[in-house]
C-alpha distance (Angstrom), angle and dihedral (degrees) to the residues before:
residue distance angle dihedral
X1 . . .
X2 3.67 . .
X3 4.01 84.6 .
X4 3.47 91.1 55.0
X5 3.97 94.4 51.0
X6 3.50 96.1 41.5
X7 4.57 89.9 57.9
X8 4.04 85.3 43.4
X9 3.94 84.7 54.2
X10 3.80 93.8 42.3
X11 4.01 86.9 44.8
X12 3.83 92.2 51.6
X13 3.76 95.3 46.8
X14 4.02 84.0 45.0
X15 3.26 91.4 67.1
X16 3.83 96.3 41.2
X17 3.77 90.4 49.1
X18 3.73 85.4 50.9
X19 3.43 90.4 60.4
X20 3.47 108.6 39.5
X21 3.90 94.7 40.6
X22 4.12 87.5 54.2
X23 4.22 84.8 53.7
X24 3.33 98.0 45.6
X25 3.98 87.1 46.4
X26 3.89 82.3 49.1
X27 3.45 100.4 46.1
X28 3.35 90.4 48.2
X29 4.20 97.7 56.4
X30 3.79 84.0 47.3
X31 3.29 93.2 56.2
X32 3.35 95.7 56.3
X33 3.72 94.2 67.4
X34 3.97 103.6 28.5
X35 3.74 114.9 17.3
X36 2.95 137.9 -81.1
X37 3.76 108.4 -96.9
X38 4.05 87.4 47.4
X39 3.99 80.3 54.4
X40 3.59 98.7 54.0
X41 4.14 93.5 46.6
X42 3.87 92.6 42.5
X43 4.01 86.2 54.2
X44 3.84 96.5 47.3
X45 3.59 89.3 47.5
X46 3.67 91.0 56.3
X47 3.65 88.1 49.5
X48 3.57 94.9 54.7
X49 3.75 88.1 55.4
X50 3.28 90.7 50.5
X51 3.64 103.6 51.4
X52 3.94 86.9 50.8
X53 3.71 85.3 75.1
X54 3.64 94.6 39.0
X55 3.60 96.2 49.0
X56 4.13 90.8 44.3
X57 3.93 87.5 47.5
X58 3.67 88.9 47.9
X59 3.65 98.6 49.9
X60 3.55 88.8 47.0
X61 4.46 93.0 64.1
X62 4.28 82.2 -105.1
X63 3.67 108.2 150.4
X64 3.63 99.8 -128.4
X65 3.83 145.0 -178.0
X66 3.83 131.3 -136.6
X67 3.70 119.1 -107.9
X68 3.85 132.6 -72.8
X69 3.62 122.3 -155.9
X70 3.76 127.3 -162.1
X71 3.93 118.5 177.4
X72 3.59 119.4 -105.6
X73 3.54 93.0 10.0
X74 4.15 108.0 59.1
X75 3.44 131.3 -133.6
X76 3.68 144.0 -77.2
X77 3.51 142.3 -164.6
X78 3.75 126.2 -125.9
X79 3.59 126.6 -117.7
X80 3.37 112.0 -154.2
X81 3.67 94.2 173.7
X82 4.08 113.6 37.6
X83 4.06 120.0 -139.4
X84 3.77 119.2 -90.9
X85 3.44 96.1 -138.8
X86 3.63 145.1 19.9
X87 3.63 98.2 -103.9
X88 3.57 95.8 55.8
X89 3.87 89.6 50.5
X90 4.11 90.4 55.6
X91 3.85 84.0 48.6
X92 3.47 97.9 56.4
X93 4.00 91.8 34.2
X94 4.22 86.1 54.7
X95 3.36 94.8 52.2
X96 3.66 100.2 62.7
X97 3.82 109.1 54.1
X98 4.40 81.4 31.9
X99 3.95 91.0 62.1
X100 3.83 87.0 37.6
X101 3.74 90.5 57.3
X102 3.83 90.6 50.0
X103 4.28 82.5 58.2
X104 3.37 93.7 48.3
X105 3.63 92.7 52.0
X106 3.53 93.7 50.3
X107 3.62 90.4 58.2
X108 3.83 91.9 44.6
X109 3.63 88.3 53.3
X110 3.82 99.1 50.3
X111 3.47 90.5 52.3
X112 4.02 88.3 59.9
X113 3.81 86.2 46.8
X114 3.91 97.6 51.6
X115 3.98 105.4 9.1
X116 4.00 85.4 -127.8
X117 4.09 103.0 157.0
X118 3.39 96.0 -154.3
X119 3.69 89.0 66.9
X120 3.72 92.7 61.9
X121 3.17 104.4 38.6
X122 3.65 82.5 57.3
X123 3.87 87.2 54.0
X124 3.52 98.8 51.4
X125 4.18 79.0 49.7
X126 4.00 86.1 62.2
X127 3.63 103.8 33.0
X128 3.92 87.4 58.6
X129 4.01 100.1 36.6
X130 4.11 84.0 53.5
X131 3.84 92.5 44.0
X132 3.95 91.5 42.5
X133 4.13 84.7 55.3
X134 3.65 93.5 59.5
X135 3.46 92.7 68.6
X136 3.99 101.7 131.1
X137 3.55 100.7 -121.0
X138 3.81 127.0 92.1
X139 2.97 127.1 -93.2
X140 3.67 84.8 45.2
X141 3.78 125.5 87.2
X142 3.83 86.2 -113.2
X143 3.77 93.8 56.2
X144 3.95 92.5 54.5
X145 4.01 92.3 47.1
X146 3.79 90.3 44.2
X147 4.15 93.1 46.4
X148 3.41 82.2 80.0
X149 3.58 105.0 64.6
X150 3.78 90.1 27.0
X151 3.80 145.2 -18.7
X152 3.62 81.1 -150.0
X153 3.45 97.7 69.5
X154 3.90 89.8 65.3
X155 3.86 85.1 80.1
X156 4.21 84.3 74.5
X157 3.73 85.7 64.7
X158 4.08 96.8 68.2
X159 4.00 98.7 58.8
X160 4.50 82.3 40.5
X161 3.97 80.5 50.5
X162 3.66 107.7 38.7
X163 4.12 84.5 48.3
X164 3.48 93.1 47.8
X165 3.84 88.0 54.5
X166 4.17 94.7 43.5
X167 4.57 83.1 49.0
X168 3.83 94.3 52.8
X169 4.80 117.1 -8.5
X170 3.53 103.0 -142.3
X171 3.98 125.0 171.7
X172 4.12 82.5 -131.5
X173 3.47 91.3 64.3
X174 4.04 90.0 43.8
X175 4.27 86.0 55.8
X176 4.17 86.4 45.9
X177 3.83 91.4 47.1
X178 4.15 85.1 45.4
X179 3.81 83.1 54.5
X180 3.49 111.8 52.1
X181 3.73 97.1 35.3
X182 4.26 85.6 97.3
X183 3.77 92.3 46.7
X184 4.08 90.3 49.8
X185 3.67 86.5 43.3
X186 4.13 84.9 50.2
X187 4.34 89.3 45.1
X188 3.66 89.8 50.1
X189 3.83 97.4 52.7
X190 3.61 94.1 32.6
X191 3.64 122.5 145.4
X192 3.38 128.6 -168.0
X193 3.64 110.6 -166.5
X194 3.97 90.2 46.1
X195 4.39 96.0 118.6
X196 3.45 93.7 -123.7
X197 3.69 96.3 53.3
X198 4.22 89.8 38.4
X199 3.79 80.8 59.1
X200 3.64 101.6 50.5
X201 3.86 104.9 39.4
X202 3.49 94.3 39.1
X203 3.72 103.3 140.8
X204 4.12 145.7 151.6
X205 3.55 109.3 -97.6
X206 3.93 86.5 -133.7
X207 4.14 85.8 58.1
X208 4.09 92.2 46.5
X209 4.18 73.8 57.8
X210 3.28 100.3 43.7
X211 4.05 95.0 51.9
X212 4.41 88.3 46.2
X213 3.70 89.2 57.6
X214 3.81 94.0 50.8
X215 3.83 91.6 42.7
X216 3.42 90.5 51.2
X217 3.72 103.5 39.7
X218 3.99 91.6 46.8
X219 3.57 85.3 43.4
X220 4.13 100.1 55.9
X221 4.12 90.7 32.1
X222 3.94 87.4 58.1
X223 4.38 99.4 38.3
X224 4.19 77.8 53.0
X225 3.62 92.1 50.3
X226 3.66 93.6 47.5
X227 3.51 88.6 52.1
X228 3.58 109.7 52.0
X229 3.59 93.2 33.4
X230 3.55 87.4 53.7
X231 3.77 83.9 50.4
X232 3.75 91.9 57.7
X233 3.50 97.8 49.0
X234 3.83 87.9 60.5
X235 3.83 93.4 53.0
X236 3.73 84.4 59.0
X237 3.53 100.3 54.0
X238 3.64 89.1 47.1
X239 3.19 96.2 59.9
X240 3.40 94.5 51.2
């Protein structure tokens, strides 16, 4: 029995050394390029965002693991046990970027209090990562809130991509683009009256609703952020 105990203990810290070694890994790399103290608030904003999905997946009986980072690429969350329907897949997508939002706020919010910039620059940093994950395309947060009213409406994501990539090429948006090509592939030749898809996005109209307002309103609140956050940031450097 005590053998027993003692591998559940070394299992649980597993997993939290798994975690906190892949932050410190990440706020390291960070570091490298912006500081450190900008690294260590960029990284617990991504873990906020993360454990919104882990949380929602949790609270909906999903067998879940605890967050991996890797630098200059984020973090994710392993589902060990994948939704049975669509509606639970939007649930656990929402939760991410809306917890991350709630961080990013925070931040915003403390810079009002104390006028520190680091603090806003590190909420612009949150308003746009959790606006860039709505992109509606899979495997983007966007894509699995969006499944629910339609796979279909992953097909938006390529022009949002493709001008993404034509604003500012990066080899991140290369891996996304790598990514999602399956899951566009999958919207394109999408059938809705096939029985296993009937099954899976079965859903209430009023709940295919319900999900398109929150996309939309968490969508528009966080491209406004952005924006006049992004705003204040360059009335600092001006005046500097």
């Amino acid at each position: 029995m005590k053998t027993l105990l003692a591998l559940l203990a070394a299992g649980k810290l597993g997993k939290v050394a798994l975690t906190g070694g892949t932050m410190i890994l990440s706020v390291f790399a960070y570091a490298l390029v912006f500081g450190l103290w900008y690294a260590v608030g960029f990284v617990l904003l991504i873990f906020v965002h993360e454990m919104g999905h882990f949380l929602a997946a949790r609270q909906r009986g999903l067998a879940v693991g605890v967050p991996t980072f890797i630098p200059f690429v984020g973090a994710w969350i392993e589902l060990k046990e994948m939704p049975h329907d669509v509606e639970t897949e939007a649930w656990v997508g929402l939760a991410g970027p809306l917890l991350g939002s709630v961080g990013a706020l925070a931040c915003y919010y403390g810079y009002r209090a104390t006028g520190e910039p680091l603090l806003l620059a590190l909420a612009y940093a949150g308003f746009f990562l959790n606006l860039f994950n709505l992109i509606p395309v899979s495997p983007f947060d966007g894509g699995r809130i969006t499944a629910i009213i339609s796979p279909r409406v992953w097909l938006l994501g390529v022009p949002i991509m493709a001008g993404l990539f034509l604003w500012r090429p990066s080899p991140l948006l290369i891996l996304m683009v790598v990514l999602a090509a399956p899951q566009v592939w999958k919207a394109w030749n999408f059938d809705p009256n096939a029985p296993e898809n009937a099954a899976y996005y079965s859903v209430a109209p009023a709940k295919r609703l319900e999900y398109a307002l929150y996309y939309v309103a968490l969508a528009a609140f966080l491209a406004v952020m952005s924006f006049e956050v992004h705003e204040m940031l360059g009335g600092i450097r001006s005046i500097r």
